[in-house]
N, C-alpha and C positions, 0 to 999 in steps of 0.2 A: 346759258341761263338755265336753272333748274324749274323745270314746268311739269304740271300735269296736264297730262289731254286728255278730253271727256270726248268719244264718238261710239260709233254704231257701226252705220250701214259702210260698203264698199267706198261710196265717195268721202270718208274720211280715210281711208288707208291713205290716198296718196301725201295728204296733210302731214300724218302722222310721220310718214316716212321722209317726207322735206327736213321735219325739226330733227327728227336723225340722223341727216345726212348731216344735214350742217352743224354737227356737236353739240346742240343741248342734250341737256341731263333729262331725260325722260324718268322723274321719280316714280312715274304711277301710272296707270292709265284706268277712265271709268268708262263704265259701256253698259250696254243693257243685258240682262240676263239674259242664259241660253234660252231657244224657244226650241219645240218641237216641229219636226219638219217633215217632207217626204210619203209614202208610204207608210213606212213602220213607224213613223212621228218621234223618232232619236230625236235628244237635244242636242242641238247646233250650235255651235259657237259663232259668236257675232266675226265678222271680218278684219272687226279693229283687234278682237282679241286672236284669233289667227297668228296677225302680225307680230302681235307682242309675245306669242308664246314660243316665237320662232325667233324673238329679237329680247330676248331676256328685258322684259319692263314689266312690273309688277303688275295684274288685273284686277280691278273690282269692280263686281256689280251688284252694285245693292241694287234692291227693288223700290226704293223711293228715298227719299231725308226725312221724312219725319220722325222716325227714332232716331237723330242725331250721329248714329254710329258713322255714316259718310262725312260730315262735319270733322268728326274725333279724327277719322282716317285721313282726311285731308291737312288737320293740322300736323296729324305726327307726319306727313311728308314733308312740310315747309316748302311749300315752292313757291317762286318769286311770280309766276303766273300762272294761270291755266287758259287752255287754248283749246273751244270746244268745234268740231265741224260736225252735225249731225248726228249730236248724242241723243236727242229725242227726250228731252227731260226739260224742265224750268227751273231752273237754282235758284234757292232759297235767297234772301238779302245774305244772309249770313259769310253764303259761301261767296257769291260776288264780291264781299269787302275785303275777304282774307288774303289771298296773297299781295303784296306790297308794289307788283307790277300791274295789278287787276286783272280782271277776266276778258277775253279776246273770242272773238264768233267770229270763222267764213260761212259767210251767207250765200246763197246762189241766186243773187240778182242787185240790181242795181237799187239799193236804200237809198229812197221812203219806198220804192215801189215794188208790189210782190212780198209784202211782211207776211211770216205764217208760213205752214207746213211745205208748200207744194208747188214756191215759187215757179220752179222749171216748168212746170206743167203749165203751169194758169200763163204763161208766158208766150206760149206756143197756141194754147187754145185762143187765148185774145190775138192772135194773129200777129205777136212783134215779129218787127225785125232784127230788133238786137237785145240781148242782156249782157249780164254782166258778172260778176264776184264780187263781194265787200267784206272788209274787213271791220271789224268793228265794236267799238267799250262795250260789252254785255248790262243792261239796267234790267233793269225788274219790270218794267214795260215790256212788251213781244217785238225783238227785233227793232226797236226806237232808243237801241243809243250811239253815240256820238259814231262818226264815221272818222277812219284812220286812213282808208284807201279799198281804191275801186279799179276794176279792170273790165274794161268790154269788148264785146263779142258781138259779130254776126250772127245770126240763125242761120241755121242754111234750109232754105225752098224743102227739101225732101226731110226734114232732121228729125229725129223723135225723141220723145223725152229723155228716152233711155240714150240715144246717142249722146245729147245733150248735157247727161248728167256725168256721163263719162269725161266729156271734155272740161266741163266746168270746175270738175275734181281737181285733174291739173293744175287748171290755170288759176283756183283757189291756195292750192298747197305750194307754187311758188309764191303767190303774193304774200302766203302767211309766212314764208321764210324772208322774203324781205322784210316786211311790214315788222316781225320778231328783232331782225337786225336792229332799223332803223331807231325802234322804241331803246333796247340795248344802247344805243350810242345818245339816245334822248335829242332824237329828230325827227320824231313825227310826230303830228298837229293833229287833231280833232276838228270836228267840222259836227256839228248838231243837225238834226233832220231838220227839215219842214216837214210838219204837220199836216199840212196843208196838203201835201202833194201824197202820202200816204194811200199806198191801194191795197188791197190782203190776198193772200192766197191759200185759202181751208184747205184742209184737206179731202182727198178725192174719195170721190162713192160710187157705186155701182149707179146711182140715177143720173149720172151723168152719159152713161151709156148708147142709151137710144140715138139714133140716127136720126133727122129728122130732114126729110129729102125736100123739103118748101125752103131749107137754109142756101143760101148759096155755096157751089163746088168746093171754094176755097176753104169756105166754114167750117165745111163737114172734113175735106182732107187735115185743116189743121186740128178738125178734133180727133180725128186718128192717131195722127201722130203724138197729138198732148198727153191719151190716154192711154199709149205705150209705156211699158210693159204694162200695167193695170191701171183700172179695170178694164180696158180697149173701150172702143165704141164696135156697138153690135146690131143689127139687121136682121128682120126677117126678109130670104132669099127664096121667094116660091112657097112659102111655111116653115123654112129649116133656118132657125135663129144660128148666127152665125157671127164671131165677132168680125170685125172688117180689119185687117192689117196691115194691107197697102193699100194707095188711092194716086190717082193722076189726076191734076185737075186740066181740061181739056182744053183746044182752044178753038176748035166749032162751037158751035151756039145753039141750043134748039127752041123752039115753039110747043113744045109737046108739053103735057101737064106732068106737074111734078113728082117723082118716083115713077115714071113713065121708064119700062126696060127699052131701052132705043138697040140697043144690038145687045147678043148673048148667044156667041160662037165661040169656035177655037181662037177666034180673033182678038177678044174681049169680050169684059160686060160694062156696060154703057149706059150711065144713067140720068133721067132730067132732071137737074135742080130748082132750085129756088131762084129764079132772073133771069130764065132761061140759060144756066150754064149745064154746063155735060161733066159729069167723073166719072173717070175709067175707072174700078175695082178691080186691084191689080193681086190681091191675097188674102184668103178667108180661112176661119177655124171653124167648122160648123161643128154644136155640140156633141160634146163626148170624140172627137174627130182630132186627128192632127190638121198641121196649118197646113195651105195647100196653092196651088195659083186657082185662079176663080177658072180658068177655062176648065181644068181637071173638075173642080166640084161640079158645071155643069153637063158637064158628060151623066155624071149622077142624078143630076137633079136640074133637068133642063129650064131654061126659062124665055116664055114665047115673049117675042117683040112685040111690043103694042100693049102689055099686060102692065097692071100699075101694082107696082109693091106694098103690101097694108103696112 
């Protein structure tokens, strides 16, 4: 099938490189412009375009559709579909209608629920247990059109976004290579949301940050991990803001009042939550600082038992 694929970030390379493998005509590919990056702020090349410069398929990145020219260049490719994984962009009606197979989105969770930027995140922070990948008709609504096919997954107890985003890539870019097939031989079905059951996932901010030690263990471990690799969740540790990177949620119990330091040795750091549960703080970044285990940081920056965290 001759397709364009519209992506960005890292979890569309593996997509991209599924419809490769298995012999489509990759005509084009859209991505977002370089950004500046690093230190010396070079412009970077997105990961989708990487791939393609290294796998001879044509780049374009415009900066938005409204001057038509991404339309004009879409038609002089003629492709029978396009196939977006996290291009970061909303297509015009125009471009949705044009190729004669329509436009296809891997999404990273289980539609209706988690529509919006940030599914994996807001996944892990509401405490699931499982998601998922969807395949799915692109409409001019956010993420609300018809469902082609779905695959789920466990979370796992320890997992962070970033773990998460990695594996979901995968198990995204084979379903878009069946799901490709299936439509090609004109066997797969649509399935329309409920509305009804529809949840969102915005995108993430730094106010989501703050720790808030009255939440209970689990709360606060899953918000660690949701808010991996950005913006983390962060703490002040004795005065020294620190974001938090690991966490154990314990299975002693205490009485002690919340942000209560309960131990803070070579051993651990140990703290009271919200229901009386306990989280080990298993690795921290304090600012301007590399990341570190927490017993090294308090070597530096000790923190007495009994002291209650502001």
């Amino acid at each position: 099938m001759r397709i364009v694929f519209m992506g960005t970030p890292e979890f569309a390379v593996p997509s991209l490189r599924a419809l490769a493998e298995a012999g489509h005509t990759l005509c084009g590919a859209f991505t977002q412009p370089d950004r500046p990056k690093g230190r010396g702020m070079k412009l970077q090349p997105t990961p989708v375009k990487e791939f393609c410069l290294t796998h001879e398929i044509p780049v374009f990145q415009p900066a938005g559709f409204r001057d038509g020219e991404a339309l004009a260049q879409i038609q002089a490719l003629a492709p029978e579909m396009i196939a977006v994984a996290a291009y970061g962009r909303i297509l015009p009606q125009a471009i949705l209608e044009l190729p004669p197979a329509g436009c296809i989105n891997v999404h990273s969770s289980l539609l209706p629920k988690y529509r919006g930027a940030a599914p994996i995140n807001w996944a892990i922070l509401n405490g699931e247990r499982e998601t998922g990948v969807t395949i799915m008709h692109m409409s001019a609504a956010l993420d609300a059109g018809d469902i082609i096919a779905q695959k789920t997954t466990a979370i796992g107890p320890e997992e962070t976004a970033g773990d998460l985003t990695a594996r979901l890539a995968e198990l995204g870019a084979g379903l878009l290579a069946e799901t490709v097939a299936r439509l090609e031989r004109g066997e797969a079905g649509r399935v329309p949301q409920r509305e009804e059951m529809a949840t969102y996932a915005p995108m993430l901010s730094r106010e989501l940050s703050p720790v808030d030690w009255n939440r209970p263990a689990q709360a606060i471990h899953d918000q660690v991990r949701g808010l991996l690799p950005w913006p983390a969740a962060a703490a002040s540790l004795g005065g020294v803001r620190c974001k938090i990177l690991s966490t154990k949620v314990c299975q002693q119990t205490s009485g002690r009042p919340c942000a209560t330091v309960l131990r803070a040795d070579k051993n651990g750091l140990y703290i009271a939550c919200g229901g009386g549960s306990v989280l080990e703080v298993l690795e921290v970044q304090p600012e301007g600082k590399k990341k570190m285990k927490a017993a090294a940081f308090l070597l530096g920056h000790p923190l007495k038992e009994g002291s209650v965290l502001q």
